[in-house]
C-alpha positions, 0 to 999 in steps of 0.5 A: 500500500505504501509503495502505490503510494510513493509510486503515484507521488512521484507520478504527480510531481513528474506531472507536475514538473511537465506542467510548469515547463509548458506553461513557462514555454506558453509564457515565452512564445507569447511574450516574444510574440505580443511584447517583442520590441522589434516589429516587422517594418510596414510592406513597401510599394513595388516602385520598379515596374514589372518586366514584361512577360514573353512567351516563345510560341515558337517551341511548339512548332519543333518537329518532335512536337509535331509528330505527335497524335491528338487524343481520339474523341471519348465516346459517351456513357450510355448505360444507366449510371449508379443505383437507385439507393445507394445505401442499401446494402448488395444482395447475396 
């Protein structure tokens, strides 16, 4: 009976323990993050102009593109398509 109840002292106190230390580490991230001296400075206007995008539409016209084949036309479902409850179970 003794023993139990060492043994489940000892457990609380390392509970314990692990308890503090997240509430300390709770403690610091938000310190750090709401009370930090240093903040970001504000986002600047983009004062250099865009370059211009240019696209080389001449790649496609490379010979081993162009021996490639378009994809034949999917002909279309025609049977009935699922069932008329779907959670009734499959019978046997």
């Amino acid at each position: 009976m003794a023993i139990t109840f060492i043994e489940e002292r000892r457990k609380l106190g390392y509970l314990f323990l692990a308890l503090v230390i997240v509430i300390l580490i709770t403690i610091v991230v938000l310190w750090q993050g709401f009370f930090a001296k240093e903040k970001l400075p504000p986002l600047l206007p983009i004062e250099t102009p865009l370059k211009k995008i240019m696209i080389n539409l001449e790649i496609l016209k490379h010979p081993l593109l162009e021996k490639l084949k378009p994809f034949e036309a999917i002909p279309s479902f025609e049977e009935e398509v699922g069932r008329e409850n779907p959670f009734i179970p499959y019978s046997l």
